[in-house]
KOLFIPA-926772 format. One record per residue (C-alpha): residue number from 0; residue in one letter; x negated, y negated, z. Coordinates in pm, whole numbers, plus 50000, padded with zeros to 5 digits. Example, Ala and Ser with C-alpha at 12.3 -4.5 7.8 and 13.67 -1.06 7.14 Angstrom:
2
  seq  type      X      Y      Z
    0     A  48770  50450  50780
    1     S  48633  50106  50714
This chain:
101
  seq  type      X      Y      Z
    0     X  50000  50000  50000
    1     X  49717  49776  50064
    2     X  49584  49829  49734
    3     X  49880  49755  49582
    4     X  49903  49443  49755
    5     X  49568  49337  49665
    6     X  49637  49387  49290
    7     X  49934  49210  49288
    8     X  49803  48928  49436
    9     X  49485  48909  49196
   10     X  49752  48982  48888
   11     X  49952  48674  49072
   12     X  49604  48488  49085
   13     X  49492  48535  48734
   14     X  49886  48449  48587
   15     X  49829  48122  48794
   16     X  49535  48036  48681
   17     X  49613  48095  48305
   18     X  49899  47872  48333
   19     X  49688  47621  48474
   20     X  49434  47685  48180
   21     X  49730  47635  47940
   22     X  49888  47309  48062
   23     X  49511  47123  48125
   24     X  49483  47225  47742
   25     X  49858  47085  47642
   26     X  49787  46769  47873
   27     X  49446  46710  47681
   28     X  49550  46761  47399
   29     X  49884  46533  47425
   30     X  49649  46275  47538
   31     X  49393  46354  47228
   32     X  49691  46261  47045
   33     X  49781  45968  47225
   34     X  49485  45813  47158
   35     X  49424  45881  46808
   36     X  49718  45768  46722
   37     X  49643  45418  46930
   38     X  49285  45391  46774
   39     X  49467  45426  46407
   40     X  49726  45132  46506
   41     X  49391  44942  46654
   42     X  49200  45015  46302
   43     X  49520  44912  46102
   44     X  49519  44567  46329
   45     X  49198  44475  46291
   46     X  49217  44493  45957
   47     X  49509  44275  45892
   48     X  49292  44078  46135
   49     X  48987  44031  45931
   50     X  49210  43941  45616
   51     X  49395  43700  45786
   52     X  49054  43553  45903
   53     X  48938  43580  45570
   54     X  49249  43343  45411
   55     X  49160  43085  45679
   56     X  48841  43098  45584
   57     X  48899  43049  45254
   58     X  49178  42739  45323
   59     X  48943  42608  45549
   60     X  48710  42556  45257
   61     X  48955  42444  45001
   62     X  49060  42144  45262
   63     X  48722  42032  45352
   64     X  48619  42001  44958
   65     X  48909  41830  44911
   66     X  48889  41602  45188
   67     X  48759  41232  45156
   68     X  48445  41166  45395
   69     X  48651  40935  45583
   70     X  48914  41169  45627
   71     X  48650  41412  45775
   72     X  48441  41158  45950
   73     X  48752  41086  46130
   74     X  48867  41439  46155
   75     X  48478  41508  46364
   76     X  48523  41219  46552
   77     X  48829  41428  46707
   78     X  48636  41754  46830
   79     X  48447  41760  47155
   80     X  48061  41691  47098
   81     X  47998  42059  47114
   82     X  48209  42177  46812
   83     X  48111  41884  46625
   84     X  47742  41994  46616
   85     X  47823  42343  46524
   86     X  48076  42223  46272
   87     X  47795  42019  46095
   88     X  47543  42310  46046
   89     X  47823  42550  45978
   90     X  48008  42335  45711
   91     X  47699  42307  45504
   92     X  47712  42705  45470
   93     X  48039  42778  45453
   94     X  48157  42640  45138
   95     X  47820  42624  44912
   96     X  47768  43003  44889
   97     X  48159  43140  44839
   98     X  48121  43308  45232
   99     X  48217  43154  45587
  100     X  47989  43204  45850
């Protein structure tokens, strides 16, 4: 009777721990899932993202070559003294080679 016991309660043991086994695997791979599908909707934002950037760019451009110096003179005399300096060497770049920096 003992040993009868005993194997039922390693049979009960091993069920258990297969069970166990089987739902860590469903959780990870539910998860696996989860995020895949997450770093696909990231990927797919980004993207629209960088194109959106891109058009700005690209308007950006377009408005300060046809802008009159005074209307950009007075449009750098808005910005803080910071952006104004980084606006100068960037505008030089931008619009001269077809690509914003």
């Amino acid at each position: 009777m003992l040993l009868d016991g005993g194997h039922s309660f390693s049979r009960v043991c091993i069920n258990r721990c297969f069970s166990l086994s089987i739902v860590q695997d469903l959780v990870k791979n539910h998860l696996m899932y989860a995020v895949r599908e997450e770093v696909e909707i990231l990927k797919e934002q980004i993207k629209e993202l960088v194109e959106k950037n891109s058009q700005l760019e690209r308007e950006n451009c377009l408005l300060k070559t046809l802008a009159s110096p005074e209307q950009m003179e007075k449009f750098q005399s808005r910005l803080p003294v910071e952006e104004r300096n980084s606006n100068v060497t960037h505008s030089s770049q931008e619009c001269t080679d077809g690509s914003a920096v």
